[in-house]
N, CA, C, O and CB atoms as a CASP TS submission, in Angstrom:
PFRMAT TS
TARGET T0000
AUTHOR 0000-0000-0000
METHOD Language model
MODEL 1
PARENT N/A
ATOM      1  N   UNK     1      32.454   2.991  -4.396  1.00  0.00           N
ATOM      2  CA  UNK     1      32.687   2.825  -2.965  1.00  0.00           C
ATOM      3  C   UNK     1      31.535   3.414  -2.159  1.00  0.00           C
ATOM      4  O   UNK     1      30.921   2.896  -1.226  1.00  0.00           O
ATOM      5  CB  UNK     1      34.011   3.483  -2.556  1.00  0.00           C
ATOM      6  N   UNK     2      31.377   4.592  -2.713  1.00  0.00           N
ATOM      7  CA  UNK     2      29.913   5.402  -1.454  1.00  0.00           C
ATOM      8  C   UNK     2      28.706   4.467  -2.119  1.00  0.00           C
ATOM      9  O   UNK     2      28.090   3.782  -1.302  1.00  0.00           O
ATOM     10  CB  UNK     2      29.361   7.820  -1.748  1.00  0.00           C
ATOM     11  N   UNK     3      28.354   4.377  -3.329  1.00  0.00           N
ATOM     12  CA  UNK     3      26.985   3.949  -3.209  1.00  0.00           C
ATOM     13  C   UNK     3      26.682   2.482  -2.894  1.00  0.00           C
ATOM     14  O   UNK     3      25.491   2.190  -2.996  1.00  0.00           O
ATOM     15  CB  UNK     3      26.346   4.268  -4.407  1.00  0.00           C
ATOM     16  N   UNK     4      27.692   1.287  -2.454  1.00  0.00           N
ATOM     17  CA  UNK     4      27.253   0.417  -1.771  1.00  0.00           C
ATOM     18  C   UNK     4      27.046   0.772   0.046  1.00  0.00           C
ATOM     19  O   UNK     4      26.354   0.187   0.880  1.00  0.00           O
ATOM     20  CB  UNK     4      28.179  -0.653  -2.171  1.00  0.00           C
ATOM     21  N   UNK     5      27.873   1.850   0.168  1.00  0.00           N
ATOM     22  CA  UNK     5      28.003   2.299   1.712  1.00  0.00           C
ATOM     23  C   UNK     5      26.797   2.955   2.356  1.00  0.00           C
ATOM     24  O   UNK     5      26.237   2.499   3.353  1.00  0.00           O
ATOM     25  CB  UNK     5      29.152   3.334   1.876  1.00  0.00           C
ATOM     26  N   UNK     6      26.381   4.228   1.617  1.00  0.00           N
ATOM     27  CA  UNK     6      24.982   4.745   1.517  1.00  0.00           C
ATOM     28  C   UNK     6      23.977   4.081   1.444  1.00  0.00           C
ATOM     29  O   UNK     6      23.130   4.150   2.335  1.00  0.00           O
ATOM     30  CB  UNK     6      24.792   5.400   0.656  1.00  0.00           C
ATOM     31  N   UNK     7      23.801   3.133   0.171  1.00  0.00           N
ATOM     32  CA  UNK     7      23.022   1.989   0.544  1.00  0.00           C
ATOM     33  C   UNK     7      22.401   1.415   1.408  1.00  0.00           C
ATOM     34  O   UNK     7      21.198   1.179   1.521  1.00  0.00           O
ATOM     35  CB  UNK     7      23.366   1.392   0.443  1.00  0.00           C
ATOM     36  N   UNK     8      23.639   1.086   2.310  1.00  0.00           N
ATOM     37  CA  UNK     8      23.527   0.108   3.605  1.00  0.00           C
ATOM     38  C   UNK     8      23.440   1.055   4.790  1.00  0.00           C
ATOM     39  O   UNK     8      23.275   0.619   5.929  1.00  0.00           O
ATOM     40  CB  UNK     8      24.900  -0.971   3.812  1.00  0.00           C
ATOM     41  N   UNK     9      23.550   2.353   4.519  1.00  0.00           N
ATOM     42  CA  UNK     9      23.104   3.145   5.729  1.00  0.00           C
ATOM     43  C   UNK     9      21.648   3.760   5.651  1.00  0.00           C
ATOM     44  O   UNK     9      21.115   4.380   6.571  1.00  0.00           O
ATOM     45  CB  UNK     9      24.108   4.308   5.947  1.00  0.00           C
ATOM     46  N   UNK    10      21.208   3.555   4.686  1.00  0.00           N
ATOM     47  CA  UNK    10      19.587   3.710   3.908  1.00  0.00           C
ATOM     48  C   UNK    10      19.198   2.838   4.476  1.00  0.00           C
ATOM     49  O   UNK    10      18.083   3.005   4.969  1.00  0.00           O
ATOM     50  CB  UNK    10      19.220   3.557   2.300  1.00  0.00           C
ATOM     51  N   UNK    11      19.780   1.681   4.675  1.00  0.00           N
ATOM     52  CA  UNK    11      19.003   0.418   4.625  1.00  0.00           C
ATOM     53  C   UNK    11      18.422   0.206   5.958  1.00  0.00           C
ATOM     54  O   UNK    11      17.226   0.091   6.227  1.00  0.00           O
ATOM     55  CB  UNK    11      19.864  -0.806   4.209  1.00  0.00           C
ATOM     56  N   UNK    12      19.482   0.169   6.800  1.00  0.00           N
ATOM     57  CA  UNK    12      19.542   0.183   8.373  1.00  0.00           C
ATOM     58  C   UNK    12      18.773   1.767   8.789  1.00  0.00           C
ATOM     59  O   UNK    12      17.688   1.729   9.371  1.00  0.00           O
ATOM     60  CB  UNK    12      21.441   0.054   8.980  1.00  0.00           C
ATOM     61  N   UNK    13      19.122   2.510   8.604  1.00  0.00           N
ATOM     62  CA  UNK    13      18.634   4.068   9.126  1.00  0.00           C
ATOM     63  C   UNK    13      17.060   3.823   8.722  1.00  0.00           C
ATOM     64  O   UNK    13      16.272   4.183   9.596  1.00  0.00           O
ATOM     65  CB  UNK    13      19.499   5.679   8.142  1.00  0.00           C
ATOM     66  N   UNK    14      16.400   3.185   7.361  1.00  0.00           N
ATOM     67  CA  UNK    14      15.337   3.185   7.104  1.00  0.00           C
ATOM     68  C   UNK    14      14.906   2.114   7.746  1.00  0.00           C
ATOM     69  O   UNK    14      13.989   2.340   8.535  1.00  0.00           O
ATOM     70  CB  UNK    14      15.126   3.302   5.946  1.00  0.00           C
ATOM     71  N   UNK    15      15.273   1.009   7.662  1.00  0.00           N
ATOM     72  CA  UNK    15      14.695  -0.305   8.628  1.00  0.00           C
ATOM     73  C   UNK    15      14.047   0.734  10.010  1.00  0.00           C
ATOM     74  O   UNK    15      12.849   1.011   9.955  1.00  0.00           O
ATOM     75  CB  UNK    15      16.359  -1.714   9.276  1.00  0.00           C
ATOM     76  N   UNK    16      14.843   1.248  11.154  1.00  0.00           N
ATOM     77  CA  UNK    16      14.411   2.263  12.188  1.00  0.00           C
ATOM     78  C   UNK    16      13.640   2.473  11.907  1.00  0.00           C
ATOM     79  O   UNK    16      12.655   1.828  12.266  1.00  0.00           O
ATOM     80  CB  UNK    16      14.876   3.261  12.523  1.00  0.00           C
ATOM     81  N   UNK    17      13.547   3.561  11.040  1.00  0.00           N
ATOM     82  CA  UNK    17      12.376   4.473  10.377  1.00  0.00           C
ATOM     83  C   UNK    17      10.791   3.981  10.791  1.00  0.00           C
ATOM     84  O   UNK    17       9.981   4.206  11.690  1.00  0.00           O
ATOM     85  CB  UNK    17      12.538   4.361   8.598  1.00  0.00           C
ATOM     86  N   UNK    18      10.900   3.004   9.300  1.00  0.00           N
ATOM     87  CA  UNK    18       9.634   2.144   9.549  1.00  0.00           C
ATOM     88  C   UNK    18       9.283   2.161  10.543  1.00  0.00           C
ATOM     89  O   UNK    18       8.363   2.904  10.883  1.00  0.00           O
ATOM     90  CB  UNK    18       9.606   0.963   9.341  1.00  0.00           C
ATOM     91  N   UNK    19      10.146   1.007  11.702  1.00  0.00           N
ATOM     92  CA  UNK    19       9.399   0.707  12.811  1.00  0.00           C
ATOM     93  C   UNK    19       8.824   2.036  13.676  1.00  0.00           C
ATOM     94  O   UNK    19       7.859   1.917  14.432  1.00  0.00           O
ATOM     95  CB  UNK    19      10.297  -0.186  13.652  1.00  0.00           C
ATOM     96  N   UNK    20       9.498   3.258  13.487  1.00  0.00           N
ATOM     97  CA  UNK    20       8.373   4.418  13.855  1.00  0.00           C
ATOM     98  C   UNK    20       7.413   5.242  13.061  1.00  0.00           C
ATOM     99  O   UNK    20       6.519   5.887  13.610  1.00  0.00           O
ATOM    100  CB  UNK    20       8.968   5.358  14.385  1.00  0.00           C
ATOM    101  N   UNK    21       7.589   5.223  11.826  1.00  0.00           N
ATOM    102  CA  UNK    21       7.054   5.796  11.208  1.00  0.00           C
ATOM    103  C   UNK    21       5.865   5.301  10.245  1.00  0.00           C
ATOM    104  O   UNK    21       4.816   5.910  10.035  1.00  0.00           O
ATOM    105  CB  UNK    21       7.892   6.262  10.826  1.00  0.00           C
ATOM    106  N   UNK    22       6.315   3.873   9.621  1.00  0.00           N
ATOM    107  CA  UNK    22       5.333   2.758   9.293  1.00  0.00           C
ATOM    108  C   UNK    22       5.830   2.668   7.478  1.00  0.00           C
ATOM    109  O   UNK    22       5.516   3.645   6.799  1.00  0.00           O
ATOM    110  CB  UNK    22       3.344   3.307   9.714  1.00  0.00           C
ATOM    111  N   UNK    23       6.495   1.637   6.859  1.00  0.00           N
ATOM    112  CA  UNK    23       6.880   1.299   6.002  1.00  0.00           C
ATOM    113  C   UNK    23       7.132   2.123   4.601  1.00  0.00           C
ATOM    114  O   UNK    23       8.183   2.417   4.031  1.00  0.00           O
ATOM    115  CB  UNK    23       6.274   0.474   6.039  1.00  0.00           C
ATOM    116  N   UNK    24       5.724   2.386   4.261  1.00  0.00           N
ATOM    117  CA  UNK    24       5.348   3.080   3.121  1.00  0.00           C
ATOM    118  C   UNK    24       6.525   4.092   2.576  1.00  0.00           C
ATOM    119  O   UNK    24       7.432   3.928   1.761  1.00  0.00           O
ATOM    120  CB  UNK    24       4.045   3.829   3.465  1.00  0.00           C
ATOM    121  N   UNK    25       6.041   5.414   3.529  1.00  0.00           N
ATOM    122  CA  UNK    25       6.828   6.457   3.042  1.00  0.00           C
ATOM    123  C   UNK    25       7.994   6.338   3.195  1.00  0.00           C
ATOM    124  O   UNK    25       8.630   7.020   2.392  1.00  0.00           O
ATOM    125  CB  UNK    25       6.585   7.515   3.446  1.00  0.00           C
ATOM    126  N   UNK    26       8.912   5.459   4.246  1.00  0.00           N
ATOM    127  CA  UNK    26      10.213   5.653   4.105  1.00  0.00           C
ATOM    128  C   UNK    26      10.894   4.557   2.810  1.00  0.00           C
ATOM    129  O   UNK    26      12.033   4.633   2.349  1.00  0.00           O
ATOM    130  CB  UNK    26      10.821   5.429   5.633  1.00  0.00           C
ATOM    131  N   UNK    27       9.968   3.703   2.476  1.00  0.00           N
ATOM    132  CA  UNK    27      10.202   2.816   1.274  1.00  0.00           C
ATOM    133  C   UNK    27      10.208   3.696   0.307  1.00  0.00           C
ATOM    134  O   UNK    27      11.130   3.638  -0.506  1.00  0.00           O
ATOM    135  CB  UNK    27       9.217   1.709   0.990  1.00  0.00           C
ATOM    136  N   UNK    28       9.330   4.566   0.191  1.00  0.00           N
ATOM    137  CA  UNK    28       9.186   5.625  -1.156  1.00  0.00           C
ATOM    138  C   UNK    28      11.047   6.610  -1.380  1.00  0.00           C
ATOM    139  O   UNK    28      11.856   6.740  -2.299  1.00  0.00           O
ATOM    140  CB  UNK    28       7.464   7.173  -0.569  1.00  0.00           C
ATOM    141  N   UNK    29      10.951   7.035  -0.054  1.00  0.00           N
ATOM    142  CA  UNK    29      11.934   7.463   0.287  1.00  0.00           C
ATOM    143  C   UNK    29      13.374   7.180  -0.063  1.00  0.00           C
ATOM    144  O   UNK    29      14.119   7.899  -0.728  1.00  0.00           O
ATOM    145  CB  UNK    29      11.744   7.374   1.190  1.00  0.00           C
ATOM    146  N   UNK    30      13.682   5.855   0.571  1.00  0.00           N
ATOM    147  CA  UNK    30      14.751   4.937   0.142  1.00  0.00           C
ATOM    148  C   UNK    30      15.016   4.602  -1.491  1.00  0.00           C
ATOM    149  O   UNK    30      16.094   4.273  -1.987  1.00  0.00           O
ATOM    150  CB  UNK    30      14.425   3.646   0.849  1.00  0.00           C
ATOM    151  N   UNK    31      13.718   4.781  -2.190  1.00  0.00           N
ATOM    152  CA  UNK    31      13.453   4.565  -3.499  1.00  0.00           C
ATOM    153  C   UNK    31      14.071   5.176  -4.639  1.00  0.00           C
ATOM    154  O   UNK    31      14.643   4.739  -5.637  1.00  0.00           O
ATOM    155  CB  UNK    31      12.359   4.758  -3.609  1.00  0.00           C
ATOM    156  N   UNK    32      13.701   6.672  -4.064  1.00  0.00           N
ATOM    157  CA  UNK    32      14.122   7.733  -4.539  1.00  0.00           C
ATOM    158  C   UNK    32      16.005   7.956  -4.444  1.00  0.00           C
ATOM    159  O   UNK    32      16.529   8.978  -4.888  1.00  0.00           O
ATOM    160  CB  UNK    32      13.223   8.761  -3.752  1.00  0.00           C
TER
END
């Protein structure tokens, strides 16, 4: 149940990210 939920709040919270921060590291991030 949490790790499709977390997931999708990674997903969206990191999508944000990027657009301020710039792809890379929050991809690394999300990765992890």
């Amino acid at each position: 149940f949490f790790g499709p939920f977390i997931g999708a709040l990674a997903r969206s919270a990191g999508g944000a990210l990027s657009d301020r921060l710039g792809g890379t590291r929050v991809t690394l991030v999300n990765f992890i």
